[in-house]
C-alpha positions as CSV (number, residue, x, y, z in Angstrom):
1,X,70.3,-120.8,-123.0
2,X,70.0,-119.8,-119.1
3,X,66.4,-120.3,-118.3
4,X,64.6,-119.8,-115.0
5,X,62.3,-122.7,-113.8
6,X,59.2,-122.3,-111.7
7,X,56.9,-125.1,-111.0
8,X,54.1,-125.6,-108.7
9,X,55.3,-129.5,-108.5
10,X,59.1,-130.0,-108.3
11,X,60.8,-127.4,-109.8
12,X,64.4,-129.8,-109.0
13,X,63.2,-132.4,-110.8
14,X,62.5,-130.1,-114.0
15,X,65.7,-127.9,-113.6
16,X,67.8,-131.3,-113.6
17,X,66.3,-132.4,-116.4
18,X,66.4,-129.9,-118.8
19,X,70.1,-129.0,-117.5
20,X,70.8,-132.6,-119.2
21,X,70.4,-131.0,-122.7
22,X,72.8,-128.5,-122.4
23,X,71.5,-125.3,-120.6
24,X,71.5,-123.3,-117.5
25,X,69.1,-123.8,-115.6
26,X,67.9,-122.0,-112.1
27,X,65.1,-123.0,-110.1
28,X,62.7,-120.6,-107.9
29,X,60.4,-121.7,-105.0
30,X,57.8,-121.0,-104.2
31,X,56.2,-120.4,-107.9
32,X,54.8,-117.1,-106.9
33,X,58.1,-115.5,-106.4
34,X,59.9,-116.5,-110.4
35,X,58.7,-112.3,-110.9
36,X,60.8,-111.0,-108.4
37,X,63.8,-113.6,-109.3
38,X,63.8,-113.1,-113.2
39,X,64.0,-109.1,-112.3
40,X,66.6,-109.1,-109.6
41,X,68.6,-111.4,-112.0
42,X,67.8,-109.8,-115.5
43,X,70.4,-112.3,-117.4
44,X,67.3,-115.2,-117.7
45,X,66.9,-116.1,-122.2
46,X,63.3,-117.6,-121.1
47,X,61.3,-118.3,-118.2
48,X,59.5,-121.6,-118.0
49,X,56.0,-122.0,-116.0
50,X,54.8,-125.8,-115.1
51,X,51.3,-125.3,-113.7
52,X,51.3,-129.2,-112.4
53,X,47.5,-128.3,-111.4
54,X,45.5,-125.5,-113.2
55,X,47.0,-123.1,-115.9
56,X,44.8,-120.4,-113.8
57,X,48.1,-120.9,-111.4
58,X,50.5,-119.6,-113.4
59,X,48.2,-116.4,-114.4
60,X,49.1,-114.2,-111.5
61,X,52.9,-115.2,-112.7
62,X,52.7,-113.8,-116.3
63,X,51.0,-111.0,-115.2
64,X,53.6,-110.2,-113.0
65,X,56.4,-110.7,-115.3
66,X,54.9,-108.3,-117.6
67,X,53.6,-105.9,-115.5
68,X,57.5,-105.3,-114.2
69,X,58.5,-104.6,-117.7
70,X,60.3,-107.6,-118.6
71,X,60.3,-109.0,-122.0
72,X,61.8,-112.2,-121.9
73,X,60.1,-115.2,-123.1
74,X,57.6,-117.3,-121.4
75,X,56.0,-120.4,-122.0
76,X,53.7,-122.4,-119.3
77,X,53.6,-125.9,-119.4
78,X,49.9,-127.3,-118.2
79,X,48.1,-130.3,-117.9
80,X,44.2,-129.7,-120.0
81,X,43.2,-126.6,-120.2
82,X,40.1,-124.8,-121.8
83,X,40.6,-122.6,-124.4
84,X,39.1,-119.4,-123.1
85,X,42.2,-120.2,-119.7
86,X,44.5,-120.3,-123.1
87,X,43.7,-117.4,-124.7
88,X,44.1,-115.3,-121.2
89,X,47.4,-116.6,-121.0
90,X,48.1,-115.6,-124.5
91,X,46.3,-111.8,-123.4
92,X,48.8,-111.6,-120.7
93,X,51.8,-112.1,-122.1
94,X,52.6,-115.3,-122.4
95,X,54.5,-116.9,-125.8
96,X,53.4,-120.0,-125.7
97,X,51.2,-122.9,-124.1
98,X,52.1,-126.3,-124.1
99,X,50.3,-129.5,-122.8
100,X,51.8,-132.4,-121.3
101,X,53.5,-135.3,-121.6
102,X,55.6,-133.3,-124.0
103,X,59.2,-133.7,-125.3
104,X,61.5,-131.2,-123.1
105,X,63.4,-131.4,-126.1
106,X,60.6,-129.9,-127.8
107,X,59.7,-127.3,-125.0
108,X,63.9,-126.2,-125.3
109,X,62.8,-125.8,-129.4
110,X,60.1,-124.0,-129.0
111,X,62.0,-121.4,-126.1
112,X,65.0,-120.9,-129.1
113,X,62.7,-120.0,-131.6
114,X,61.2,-117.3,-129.6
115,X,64.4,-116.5,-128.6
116,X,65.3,-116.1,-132.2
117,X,62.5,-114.2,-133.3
118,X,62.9,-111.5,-130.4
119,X,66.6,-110.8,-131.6
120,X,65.9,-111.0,-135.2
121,X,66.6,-114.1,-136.3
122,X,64.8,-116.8,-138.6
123,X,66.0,-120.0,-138.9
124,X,68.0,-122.4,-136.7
125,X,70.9,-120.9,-138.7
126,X,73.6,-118.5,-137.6
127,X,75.8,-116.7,-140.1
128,X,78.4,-114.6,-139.7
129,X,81.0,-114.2,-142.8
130,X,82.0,-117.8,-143.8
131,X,81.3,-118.9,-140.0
132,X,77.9,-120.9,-140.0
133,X,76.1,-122.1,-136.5
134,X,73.2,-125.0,-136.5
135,X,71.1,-124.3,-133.2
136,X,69.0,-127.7,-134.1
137,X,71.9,-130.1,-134.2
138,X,74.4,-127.6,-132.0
139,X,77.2,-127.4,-135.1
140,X,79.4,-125.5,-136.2
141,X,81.1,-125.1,-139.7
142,X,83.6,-122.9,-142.0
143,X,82.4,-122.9,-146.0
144,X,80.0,-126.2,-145.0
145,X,83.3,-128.1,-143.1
146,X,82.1,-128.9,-139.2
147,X,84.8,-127.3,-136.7
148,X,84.7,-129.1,-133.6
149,X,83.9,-127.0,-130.5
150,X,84.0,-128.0,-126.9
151,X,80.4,-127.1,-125.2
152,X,81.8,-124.2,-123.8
153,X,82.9,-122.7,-126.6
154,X,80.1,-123.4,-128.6
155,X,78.0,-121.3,-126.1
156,X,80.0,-118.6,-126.8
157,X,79.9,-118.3,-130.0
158,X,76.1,-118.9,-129.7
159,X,75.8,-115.9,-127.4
160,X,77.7,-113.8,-130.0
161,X,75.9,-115.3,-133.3
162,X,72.1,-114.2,-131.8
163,X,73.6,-110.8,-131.0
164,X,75.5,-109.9,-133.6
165,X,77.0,-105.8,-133.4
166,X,76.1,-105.9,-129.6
167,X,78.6,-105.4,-126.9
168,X,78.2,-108.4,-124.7
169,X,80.2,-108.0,-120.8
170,X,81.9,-110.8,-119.5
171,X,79.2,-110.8,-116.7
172,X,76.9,-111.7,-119.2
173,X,78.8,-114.8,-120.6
174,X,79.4,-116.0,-117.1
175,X,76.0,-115.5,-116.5
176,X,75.2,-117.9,-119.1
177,X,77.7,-120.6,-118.9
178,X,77.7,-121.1,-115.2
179,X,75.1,-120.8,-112.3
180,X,76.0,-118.5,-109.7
181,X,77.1,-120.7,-107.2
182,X,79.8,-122.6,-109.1
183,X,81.6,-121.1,-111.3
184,X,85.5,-120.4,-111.8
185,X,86.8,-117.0,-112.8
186,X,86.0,-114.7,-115.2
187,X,89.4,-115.0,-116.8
188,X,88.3,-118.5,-117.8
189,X,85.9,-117.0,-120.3
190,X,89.3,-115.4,-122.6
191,X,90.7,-119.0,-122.5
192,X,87.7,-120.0,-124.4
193,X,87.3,-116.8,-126.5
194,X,91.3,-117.5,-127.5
195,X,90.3,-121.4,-128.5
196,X,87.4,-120.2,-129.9
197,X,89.4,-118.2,-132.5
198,X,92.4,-120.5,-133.0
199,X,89.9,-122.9,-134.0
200,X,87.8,-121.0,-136.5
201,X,91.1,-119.4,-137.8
202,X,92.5,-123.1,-138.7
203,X,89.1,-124.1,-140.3
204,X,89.8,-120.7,-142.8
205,X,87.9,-118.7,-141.1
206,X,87.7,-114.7,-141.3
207,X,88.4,-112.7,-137.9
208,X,84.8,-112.2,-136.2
209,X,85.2,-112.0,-132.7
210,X,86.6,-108.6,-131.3
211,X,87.4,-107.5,-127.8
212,X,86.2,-104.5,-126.4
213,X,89.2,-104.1,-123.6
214,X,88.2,-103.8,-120.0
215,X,84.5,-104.7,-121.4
216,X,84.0,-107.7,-122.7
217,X,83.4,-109.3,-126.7
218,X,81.1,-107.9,-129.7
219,X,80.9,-110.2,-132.9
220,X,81.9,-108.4,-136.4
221,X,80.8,-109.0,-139.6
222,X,84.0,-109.4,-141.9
223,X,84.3,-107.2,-145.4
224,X,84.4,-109.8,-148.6
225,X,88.1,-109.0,-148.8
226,X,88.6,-110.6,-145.9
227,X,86.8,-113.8,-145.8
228,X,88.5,-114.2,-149.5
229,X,91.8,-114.1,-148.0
230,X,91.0,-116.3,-145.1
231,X,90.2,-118.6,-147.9
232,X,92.9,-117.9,-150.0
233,X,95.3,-118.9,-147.2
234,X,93.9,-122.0,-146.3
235,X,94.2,-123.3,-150.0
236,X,98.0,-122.6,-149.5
237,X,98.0,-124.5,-146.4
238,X,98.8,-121.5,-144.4
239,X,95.6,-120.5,-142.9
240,X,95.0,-117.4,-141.1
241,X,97.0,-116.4,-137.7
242,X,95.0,-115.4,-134.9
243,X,95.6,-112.0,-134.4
244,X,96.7,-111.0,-131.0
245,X,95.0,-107.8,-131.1
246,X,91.8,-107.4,-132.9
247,X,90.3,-104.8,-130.0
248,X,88.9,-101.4,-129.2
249,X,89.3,-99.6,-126.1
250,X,86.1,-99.3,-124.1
């Protein structure tokens, strides 16, 4: 996930640690301004408010956010709050409300599952023809066997899995995978799609990533002929090829 971090205590310290569980993270100061950011960026999977003092700071905020149109999910983290300050949040637009000391594990849960629910998912649980992807333990399998991914990768496939059918631009997976200070070449982002598939191929995978030329990558749902002979040839030790051109032109 890529999620933009306000806080009206040290949004650094927050950023860095919830970067350490294997997101993007951006940081906004001062507080007031995460509005502005989240629409100038339009990329952000979830915004996350810490109100260090009162929840009645991060008010203004959601109403912002919502009054500009944006959808994506919000959650405030707060110290104590009375339920009447709760249920205004709630009114305004926000997802969820969470106390603390609270896992950020737990916050990163919660901000998935919203995630989910907003593209249609409703479990943990990616599918896509034999391909299966575990958000909860970040795995990967073909027909129940794990395929090892390099975090990169996995974050691709990720992206794809929650938005199955949809044309996704290579400005979007950069977006994503990098911040926008540090990070290499868009080109990069084929070397991964390419290992992506010449893994998922060897595992007996059927084809489910196609490229939309000069636009980016869109995931497919395979017919059951298909996944049967990806099967079929990894029982006879020769399992799929990756084909070099499983594409549309834009």
């Amino acid at each position: 996930m890529r999620i933009l971090i306000a806080s009206t205590a040290d949004a650094q310290k927050l950023c860095n640690s919830v970067s350490q569980l294997g997101h993007i993270c951006d940081e906004v100061t001062p507080f007031r301004e995460a509005p502005e950011v989240a629409v100038f960026d339009g990329s952000y999977d979830a915004v996350l408010l810490q109100a260090a003092g009162s929840i009645t700071e991060a008010l203004p905020v959601i109403r912002e956010i919502r009054a500009r149109g944006l959808s994506v999910p919000v959650v405030i983290l707060c110290g104590k709050l009375r339920m009447e300050e709760e249920q205004e949040a709630f009114n305004l637009g926000a997802d969820d409300v969470l106390t603390t000391p609270i896992s950020l594990q737990l916050v990163v849960v919660r901000l998935q599952a919203i995630q989910r629910r907003i593209l249609g998912h409703k479990t943990a649980v990616l599918g896509c023809g034999n391909v299966t992807l575990d958000q909860s333990c970040r795995r990967v399998a073909v027909d129940g066997n794990a395929v090892r991914l390099t975090t990169r990768e996995f974050d691709v496939l990720e992206t794809l899995m929650l938005r199955r059918g949809v044309l996704l631009t290579k400005e979007l997976f950069m977006s994503r995978a990098y911040n926008e200070n540090d990070g290499p070449n868009a080109r990069i982002l084929d070397v991964f799609v390419c290992k992506l598939r010449r893994k998922l191929a060897a595992a007996g995978a059927a084809e489910i990533v196609r490229t939309v030329w000069g636009s980016g990558y869109s995931l497919r749902e395979p017919s059951e002929a298909e996944v049967a002979l990806a099967r079929q040839h990894l029982s006879t030790g020769k399992p799929r090829k990756q084909r070099a051109h499983l594409a549309i032109a834009a």
